[in-house]
DRENTIVEX-233041 format. One line per 3 residues: number of its first residue (from 0); their letters; for each residue z, y, x of C-alpha. Coordinates in steps of 0.05 Angstrom, whole numbers, plus 5000, padded with zeros to 4 digits. Each point is the difference from the previous one (the first is absolute). Layout:
DRENTIVEX-233041
NUM> A> Z,Y,X | ... .
This chain:
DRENTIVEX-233041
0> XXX> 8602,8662,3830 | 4954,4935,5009 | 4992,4992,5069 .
3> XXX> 4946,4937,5029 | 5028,4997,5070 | 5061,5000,5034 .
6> XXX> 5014,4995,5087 | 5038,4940,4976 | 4945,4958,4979 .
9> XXX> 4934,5023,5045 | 5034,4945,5057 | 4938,4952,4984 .
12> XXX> 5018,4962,5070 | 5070,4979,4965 | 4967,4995,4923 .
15> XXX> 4943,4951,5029 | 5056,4968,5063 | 5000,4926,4961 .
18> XXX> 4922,5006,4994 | 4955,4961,5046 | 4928,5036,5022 .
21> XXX> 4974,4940,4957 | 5044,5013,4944 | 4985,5074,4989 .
24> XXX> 4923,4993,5000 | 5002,4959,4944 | 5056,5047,4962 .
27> XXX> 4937,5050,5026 | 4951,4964,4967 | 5038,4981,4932 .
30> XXX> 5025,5073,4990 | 4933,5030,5010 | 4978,4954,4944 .
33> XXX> 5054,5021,4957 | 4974,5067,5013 | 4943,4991,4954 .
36> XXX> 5017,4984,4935 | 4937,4968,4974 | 5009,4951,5068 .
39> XXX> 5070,4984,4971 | 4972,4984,4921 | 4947,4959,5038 .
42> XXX> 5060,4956,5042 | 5034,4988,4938 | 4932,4979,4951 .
45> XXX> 4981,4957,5060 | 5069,4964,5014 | 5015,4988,4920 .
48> XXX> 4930,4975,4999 | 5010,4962,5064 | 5057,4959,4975 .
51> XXX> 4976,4993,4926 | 4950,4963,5036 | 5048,4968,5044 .
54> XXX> 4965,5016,5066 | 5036,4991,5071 | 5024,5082,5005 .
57> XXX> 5076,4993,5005 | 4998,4989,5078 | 4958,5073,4995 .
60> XXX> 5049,5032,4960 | 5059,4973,5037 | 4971,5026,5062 .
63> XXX> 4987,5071,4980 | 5032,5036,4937 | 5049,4945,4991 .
66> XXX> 5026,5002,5081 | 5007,5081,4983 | 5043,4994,4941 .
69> XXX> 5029,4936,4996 | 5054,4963,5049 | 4976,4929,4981 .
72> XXX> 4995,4944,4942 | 5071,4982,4990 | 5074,5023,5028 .
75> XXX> 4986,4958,5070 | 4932,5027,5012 | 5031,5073,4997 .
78> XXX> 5045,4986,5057 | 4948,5023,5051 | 5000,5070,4961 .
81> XXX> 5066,5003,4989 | 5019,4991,5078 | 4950,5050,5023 .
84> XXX> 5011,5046,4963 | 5087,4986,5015 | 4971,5019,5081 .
87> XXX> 4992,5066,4976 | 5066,5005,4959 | 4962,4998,4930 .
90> XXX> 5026,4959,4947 | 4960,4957,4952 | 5002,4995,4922 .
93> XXX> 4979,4938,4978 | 4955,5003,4946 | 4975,4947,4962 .
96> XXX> 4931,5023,4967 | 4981,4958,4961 | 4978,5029,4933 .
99> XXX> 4991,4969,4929 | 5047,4950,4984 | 5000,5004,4924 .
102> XXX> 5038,4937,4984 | 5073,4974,5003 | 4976,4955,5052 .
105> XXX> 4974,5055,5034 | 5054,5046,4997 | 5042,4943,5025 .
108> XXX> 4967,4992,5053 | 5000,5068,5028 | 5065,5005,4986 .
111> XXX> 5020,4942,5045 | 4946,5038,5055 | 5037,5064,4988 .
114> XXX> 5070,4954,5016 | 4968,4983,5061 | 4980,5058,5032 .
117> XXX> 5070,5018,4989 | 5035,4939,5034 | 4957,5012,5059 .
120> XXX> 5014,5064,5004 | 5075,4985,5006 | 5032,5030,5060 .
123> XXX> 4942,5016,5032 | 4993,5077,5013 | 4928,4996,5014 .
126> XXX> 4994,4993,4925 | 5037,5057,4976 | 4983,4990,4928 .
129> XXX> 4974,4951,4941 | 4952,5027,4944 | 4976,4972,4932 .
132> XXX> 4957,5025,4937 | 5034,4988,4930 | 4931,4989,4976 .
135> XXX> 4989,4947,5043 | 5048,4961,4967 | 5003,5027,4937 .
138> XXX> 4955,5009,4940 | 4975,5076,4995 | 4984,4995,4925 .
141> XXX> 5077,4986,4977 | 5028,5052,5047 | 4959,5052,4973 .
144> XXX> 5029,4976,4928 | 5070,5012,5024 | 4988,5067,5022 .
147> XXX> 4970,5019,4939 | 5052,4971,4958 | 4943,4945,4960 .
150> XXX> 5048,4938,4977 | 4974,4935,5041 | 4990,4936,4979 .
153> XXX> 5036,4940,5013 | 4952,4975,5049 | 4996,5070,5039 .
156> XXX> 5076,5012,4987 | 5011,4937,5043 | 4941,5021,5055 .
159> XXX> 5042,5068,5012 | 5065,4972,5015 | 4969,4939,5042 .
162> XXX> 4973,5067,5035 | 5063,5037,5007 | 5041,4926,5021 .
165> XXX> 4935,5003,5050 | 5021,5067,5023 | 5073,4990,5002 .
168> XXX> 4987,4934,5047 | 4962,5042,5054 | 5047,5063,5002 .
171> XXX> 5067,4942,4998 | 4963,4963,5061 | 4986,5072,5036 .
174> XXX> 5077,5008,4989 | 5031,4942,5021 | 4940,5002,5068 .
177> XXX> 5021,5073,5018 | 4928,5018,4991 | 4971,5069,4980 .
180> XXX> 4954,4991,4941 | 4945,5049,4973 | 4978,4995,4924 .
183> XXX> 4923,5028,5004 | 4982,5051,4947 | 4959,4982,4933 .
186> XXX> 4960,5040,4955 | 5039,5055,4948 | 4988,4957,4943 .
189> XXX> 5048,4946,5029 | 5049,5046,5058 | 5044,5010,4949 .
192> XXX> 5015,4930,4995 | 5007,4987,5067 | 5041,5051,5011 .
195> XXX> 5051,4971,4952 | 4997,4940,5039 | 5002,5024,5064 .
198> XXX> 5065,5045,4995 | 5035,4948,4961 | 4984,4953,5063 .
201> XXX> 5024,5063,5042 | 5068,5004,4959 | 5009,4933,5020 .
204> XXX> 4984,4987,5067 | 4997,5081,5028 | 5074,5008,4995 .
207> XXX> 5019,4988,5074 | 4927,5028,5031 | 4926,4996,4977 .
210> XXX> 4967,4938,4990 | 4958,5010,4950 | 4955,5060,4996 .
213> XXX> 4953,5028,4941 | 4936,5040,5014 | 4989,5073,4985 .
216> XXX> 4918,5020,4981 | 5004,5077,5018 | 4929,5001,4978 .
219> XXX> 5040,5004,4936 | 5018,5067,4975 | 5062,4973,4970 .
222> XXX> 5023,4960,5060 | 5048,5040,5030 | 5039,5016,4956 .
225> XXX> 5004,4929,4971 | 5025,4991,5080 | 5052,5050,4993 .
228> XXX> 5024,4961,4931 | 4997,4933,5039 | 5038,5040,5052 .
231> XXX> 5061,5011,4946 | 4999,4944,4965 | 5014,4965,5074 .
234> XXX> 5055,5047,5006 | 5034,4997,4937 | 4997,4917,4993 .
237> XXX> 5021,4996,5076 | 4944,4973,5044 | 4949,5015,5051 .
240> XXX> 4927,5025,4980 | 4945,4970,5041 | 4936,5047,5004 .
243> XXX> 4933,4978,5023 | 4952,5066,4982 | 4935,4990,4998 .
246> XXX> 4946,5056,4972 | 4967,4935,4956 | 4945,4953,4989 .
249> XXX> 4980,5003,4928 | 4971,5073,4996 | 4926,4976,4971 .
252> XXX> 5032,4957,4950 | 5049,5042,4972 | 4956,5062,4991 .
255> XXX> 4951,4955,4956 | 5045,4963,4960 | 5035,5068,4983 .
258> XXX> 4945,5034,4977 | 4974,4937,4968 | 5069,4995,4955 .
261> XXX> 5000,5072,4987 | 5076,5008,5045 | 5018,5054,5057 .
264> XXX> 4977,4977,5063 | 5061,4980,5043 | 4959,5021,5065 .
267> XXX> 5010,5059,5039 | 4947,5050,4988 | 4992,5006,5079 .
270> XXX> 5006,4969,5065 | 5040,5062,5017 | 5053,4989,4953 .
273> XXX> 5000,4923,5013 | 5010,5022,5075 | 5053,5056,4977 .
276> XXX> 5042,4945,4961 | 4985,4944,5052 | 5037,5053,5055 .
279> XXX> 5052,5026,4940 | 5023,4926,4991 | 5007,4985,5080 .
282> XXX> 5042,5057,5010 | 5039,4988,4936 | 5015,4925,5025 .
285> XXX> 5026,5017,5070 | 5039,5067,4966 | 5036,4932,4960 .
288> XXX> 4991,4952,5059 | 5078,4978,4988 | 4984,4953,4943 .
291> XXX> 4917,5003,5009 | 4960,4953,5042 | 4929,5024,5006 .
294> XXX> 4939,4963,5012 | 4947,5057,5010 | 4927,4963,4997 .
297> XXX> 4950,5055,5023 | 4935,4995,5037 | 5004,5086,4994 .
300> XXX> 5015,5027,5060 | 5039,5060,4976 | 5049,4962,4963 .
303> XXX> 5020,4960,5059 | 5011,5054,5037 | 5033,5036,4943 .
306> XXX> 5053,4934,5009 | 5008,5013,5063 | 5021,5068,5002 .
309> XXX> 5043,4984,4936 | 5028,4951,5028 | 5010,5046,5069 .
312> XXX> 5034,5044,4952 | 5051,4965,4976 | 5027,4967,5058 .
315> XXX> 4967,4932,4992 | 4981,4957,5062 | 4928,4980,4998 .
318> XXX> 5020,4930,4995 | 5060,5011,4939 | 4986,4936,4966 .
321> XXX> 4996,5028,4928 | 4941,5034,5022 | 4927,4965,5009 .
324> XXX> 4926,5028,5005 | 4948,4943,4969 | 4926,4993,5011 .
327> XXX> 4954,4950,4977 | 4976,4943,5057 | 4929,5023,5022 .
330> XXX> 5015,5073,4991 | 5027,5066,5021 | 5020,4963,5068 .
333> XXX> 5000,5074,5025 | 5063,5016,4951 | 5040,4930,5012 .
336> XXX> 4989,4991,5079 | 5015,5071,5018 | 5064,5006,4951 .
339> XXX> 5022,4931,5024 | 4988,5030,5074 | 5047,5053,4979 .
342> XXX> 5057,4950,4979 | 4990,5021,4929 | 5004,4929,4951 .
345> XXX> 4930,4978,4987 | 4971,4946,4953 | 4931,4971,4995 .
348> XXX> 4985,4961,4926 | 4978,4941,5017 | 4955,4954,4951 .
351> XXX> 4989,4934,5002 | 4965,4944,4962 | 4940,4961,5004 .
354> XXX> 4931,5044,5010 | 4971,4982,4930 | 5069,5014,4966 .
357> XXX> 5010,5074,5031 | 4921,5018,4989 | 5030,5058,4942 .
360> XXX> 5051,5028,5054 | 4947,5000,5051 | 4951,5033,4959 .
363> XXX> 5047,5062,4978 | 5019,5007,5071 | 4919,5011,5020 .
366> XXX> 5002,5044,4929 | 5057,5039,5021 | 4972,5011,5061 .
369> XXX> 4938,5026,4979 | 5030,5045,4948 | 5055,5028,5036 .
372> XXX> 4997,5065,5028 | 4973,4988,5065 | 5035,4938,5008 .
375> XXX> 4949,4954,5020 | 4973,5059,5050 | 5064,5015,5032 .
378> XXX> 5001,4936,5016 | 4936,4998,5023 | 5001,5057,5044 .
381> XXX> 5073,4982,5039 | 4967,4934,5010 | 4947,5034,5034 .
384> XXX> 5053,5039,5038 | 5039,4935,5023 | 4931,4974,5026 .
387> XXX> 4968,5057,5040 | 5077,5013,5025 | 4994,4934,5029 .
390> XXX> 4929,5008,5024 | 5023,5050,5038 | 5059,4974,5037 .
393> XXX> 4967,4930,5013 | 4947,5061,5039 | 5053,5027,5041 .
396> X> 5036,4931,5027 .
């Protein structure tokens, strides 16, 4: 049963602790935007418009939307995020958001970004994990020719295996660093591929412990059992499956195309069944915890508790290693504070990039937000909390 709150998460003086009074009227004020929707289509028009026309607005976006979700331009401007957020025993994911790159010279160089992220991330357990997209270096086009099974020409022949040598670089770098990398989820059309990719990095470099971990859409209806067959292939070829689960990010886009091309929809005809699988696969990974790590990226408050008391049931310490909860930077600080609190393993994703660059992760973060269940209110309202809660005790000093 879907339940919206949980003891465990209503501690708004520990969810807002790293939070100036400064710093939480202005989340105030930029969440009760993103409470109105045609507010947030009216940001967006303006702000494309605003640079198209190159006006002076990046010191305005860096300063509100981009301070919420964002941890700073480059790698060394994140290290103010990244070591407040380590006061409160939450990790950071670098992420590198940069969208677009469409070129080999592109693709190279967010490959040698991605590289990066992970050498500073090296030994340093405030950065618990690495992440990169395959699209980002990668063209989407000849992927989804692969999984079909369309013959490709010279040309894209050689772009796919400059992608795959791409690929193989990163996860061999993760490797030989010791650093736990996440491979972010793509649309149906092109998972497939990935996932060939992915586990054949995984045979490779999972054999001792998880390095490399693929991500599981249970907004899918087929998802989990394609985790139980990633499960036994692990098994049988003799490594470690890395799990990050994540209920998905495409749901719009792959409703249309599949009634545009006439194929089954590979969505989940609810929410409740996405939830039902999302819980399914949690308990299934710690049931398998022996050769699973698991990644679980939630802002739902059941599920994290569901963890919890999974994890409470088998015998796990809140702090077993091959067990992490994720959040997104900016969000659900109700979730990651209070879990972290608990001693459970916590993660924040952190982007990063220059403010022009990460406009299209900025602006599905405010879309998200809005269209979310009462994401953007619950927000809202424990920011609210935080601030009358501290009205009130600055009263009785």
């Amino acid at each position: 049963m879907e339940v919206t709150t949980n003891p465990i998460f209503e501690n708004v003086s520990i969810a807002f602790s790293s939070k100036s009074d400064k710093q939480l009227r202005k989340a105030y004020l930029l969440f009760s935007v993103m409470n109105r929707r045609w507010l947030v289509n009216l940001g967006k028009l303006s702000v494309k418009l605003g640079f198209a026309l190159r006006l002076p607005i990046s010191g305005l976006i860096r300063n509100t939307i981009y301070d919420q979700f964002c941890g700073g331009v480059d790698i060394d401007d994140s290290q103010g995020t990244i070591d407040e957020l380590a006061k409160y025993n939450i990790g950071s994911i670098l992420d590198y958001s940069i969208e677009g790159a469409d070129t080999d010279r592109g693709f190279e160089e967010t490959t040698q970004e991605i590289l990066r992220t992970i050498e500073r991330s090296a030994g340093d357990s405030n950065i618990p994990f690495c992440v990169f997209k395959i699209t980002g270096i990668a063209m989407t086009n000849v992927f989804e020719k692969v999984q079909n099974k369309v013959k490709l020409t010279d040309k894209e022949h050689i772009s796919f295996e400059a992608s795959k040598q791409r690929i193989e670089a990163i996860c061999e770098f993760a490797y030989k660093k010791n650093v736990r990398l996440f491979v972010d989820a793509e649309e149906s059309w092109i998972q497939k591929t990935v996932d060939e990719i992915v586990y054949d990095m995984m045979s490779k470099y999972n054999k001792e412990k998880v390095i490399v971990y693929n991500t599981f859409q249970m907004y899918r209806w087929d998802m989990m059992d394609n985790l139980k067959e990633a499960h036994k292939n692990a098994t049988k070829e003799g490594y470690h499956l890395g799990v990050k689960l994540v209920r998905g990010a495409y749901m719009e886009k792959e409703a249309e195309r599949a009634e545009r091309k006439g194929y089954p929809n590979p969505i989940q005809p609810s929410k409740t069944a996405t939830d039902l699988d999302y819980n399914t696969a949690l308990e299934y990974c710690i049931e398998n915890i022996e050769n699973i790590a698991l990644c679980s990226g939630s802002h739902n408050q059941y599920s994290n508790y569901f963890l919890t008391v999974q994890m409470e049931k088998a015998g796990l310490a809140p702090n077993d290693e091959r067990v992490y909860s994720a959040q997104l930077y900016g969000m659900s600080d109700n979730i990651s504070f209070n879990l972290a609190d608990k001693g459970y393993n916590v993660a924040k994703y952190v982007p990063y990039g220059p403010v022009k660059a990460v406009m299209p992760y900025l602006f599905r973060r405010a879309e998200e937000n809005t269209a979310m269940a009462g994401q953007s209110s619950r927000e809202f309202l424990m920011i609210k909390e935080e601030l009358q809660r501290r009205k009130e005790a600055r009263k009785q000093k």
